[in-house]
C-alpha positions as CSV (number, residue, x, y, z in Angstrom):
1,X,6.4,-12.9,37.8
2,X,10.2,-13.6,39.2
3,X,9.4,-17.6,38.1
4,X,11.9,-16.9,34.9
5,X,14.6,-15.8,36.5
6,X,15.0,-18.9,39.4
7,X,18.8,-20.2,38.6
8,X,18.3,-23.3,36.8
9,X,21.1,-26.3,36.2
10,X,23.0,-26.3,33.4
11,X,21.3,-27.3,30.1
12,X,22.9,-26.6,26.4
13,X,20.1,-25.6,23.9
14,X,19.5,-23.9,20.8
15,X,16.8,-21.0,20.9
16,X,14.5,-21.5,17.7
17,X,11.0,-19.9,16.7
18,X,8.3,-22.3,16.0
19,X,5.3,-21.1,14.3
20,X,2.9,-22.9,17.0
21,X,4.6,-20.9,19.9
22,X,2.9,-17.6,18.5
23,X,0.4,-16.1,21.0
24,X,-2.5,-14.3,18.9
25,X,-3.4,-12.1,22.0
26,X,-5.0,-8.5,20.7
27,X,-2.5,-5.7,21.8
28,X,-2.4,-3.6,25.1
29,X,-2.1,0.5,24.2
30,X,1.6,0.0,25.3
31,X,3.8,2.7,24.1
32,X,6.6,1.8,21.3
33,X,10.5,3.4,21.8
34,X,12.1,3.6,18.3
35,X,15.1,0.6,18.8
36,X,18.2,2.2,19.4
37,X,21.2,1.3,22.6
38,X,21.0,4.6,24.2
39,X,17.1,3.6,24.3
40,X,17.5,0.2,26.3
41,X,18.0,-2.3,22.9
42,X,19.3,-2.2,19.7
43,X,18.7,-4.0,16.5
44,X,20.6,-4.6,14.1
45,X,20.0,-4.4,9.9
46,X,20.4,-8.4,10.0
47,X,17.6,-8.7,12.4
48,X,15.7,-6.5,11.0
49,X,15.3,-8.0,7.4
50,X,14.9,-11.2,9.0
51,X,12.1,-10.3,10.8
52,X,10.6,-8.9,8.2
53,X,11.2,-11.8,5.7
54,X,9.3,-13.5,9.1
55,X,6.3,-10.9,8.9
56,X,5.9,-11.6,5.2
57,X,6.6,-15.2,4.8
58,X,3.3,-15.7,8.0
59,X,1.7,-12.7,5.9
60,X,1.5,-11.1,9.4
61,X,2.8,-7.7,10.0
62,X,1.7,-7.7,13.6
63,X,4.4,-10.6,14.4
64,X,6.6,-9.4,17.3
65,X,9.1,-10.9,18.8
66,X,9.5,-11.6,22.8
67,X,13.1,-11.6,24.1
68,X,12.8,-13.0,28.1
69,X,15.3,-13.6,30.8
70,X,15.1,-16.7,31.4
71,X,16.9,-19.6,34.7
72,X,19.5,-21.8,33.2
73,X,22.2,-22.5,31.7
74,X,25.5,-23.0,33.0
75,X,25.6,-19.3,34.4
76,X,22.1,-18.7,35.4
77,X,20.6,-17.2,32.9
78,X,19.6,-17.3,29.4
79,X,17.4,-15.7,26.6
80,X,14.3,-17.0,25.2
81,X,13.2,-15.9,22.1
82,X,9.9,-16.1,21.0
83,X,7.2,-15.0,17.9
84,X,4.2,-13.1,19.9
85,X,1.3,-10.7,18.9
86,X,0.7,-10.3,22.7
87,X,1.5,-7.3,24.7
88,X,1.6,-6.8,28.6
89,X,0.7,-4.3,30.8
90,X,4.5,-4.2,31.8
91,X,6.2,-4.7,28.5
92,X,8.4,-2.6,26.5
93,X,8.0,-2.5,22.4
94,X,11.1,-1.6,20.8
95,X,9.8,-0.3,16.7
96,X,12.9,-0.5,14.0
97,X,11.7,0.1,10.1
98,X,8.5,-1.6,10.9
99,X,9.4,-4.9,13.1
100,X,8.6,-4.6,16.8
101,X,10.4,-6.6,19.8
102,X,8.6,-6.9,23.6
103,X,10.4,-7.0,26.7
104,X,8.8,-7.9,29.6
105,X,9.6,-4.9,32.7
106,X,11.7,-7.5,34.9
107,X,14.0,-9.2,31.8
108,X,14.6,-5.8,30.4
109,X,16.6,-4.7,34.0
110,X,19.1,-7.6,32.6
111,X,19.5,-6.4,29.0
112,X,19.4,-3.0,28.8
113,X,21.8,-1.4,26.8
114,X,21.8,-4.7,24.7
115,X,21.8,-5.1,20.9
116,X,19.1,-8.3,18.9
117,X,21.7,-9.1,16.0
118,X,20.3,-12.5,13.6
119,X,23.9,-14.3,13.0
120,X,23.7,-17.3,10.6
121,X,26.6,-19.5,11.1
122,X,27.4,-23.0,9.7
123,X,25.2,-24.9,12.6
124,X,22.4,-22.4,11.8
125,X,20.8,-19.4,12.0
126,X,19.2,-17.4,15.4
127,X,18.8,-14.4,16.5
128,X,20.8,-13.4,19.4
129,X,21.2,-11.3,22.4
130,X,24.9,-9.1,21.7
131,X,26.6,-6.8,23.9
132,X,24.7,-7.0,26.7
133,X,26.9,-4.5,29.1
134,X,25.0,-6.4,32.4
135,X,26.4,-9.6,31.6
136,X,29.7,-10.4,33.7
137,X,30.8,-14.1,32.9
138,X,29.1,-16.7,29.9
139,X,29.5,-19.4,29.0
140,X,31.9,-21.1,26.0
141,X,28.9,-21.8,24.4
142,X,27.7,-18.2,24.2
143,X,24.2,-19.2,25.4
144,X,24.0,-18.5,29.3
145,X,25.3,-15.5,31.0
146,X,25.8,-14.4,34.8
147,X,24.3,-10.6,35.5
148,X,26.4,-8.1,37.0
149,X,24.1,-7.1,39.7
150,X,25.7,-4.0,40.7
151,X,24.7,-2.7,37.2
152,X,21.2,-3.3,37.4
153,X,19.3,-0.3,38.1
């Protein structure tokens, strides 16, 4: 279970969602928190419309998406981002107008508090892993972080 979060060596990557990375696993009676900060994560409008634009373009309304704590980088840690239908015993669902993200139990001691924004830039579009108040250092690149433990709960 702990595999993901081994400190890895540096590597610089882009996090994009592939349609043959979706799991088609039937859902767990897990129970949903409506998506807010003061709930564990927040999402924004942007991600939001973006994943629904995702749930219609598929023609799938059962599309989720998987957010995991993840070794490497250059600070030990990065986010993985993922299309699922699949649901854990020991994941979180976060519910916002419709679109659902899953936490797995161990990643979500690392980001909550945290905010999914979708930023589109010149490079390209991803959604992204904002204000995460257990992060201490990242990286210039903005892609790996280092935890503060002391905050983890």
């Amino acid at each position: 279970m702990l595999r993901h979060l081994q400190r890895g060596a540096c590597v610089k990557f882009n996090t994009f969602i592939r349609p043959n990375q979706l799991h088609t696993t039937i859902s767990n009676p897990v129970k949903v928190h409506s998506a807010s900060v003061v709930n564990g994560l927040g999402i924004t409008e942007k991600a939001v419309k973006q994943l629904q634009h995702i749930q219609e373009k598929e023609q799938d309304k059962e599309q989720m998406l998987r957010i995991l704590v993840d070794s490497g980088g250059c600070h030990g840690y990065q986010n993985k981002l993922e299309l699922t239908k699949t649901v854990e015993d020991d994941d979180i669902i976060f519910e916002k107008e419709g679109v659902k993200v899953v936490i797995d139990s161990v990643s979500f001691q690392f980001l909550r508090g945290s905010t999914l924004d979708y930023v589109q830039e010149l490079i390209g579009s991803t959604f992204q892993v904002t204000n995460n108040p257990n992060a201490k250092h990242s990286c210039g690149c903005n892609i790996s972080y280092d935890i503060d433990l002391d905050k983890i709960q």
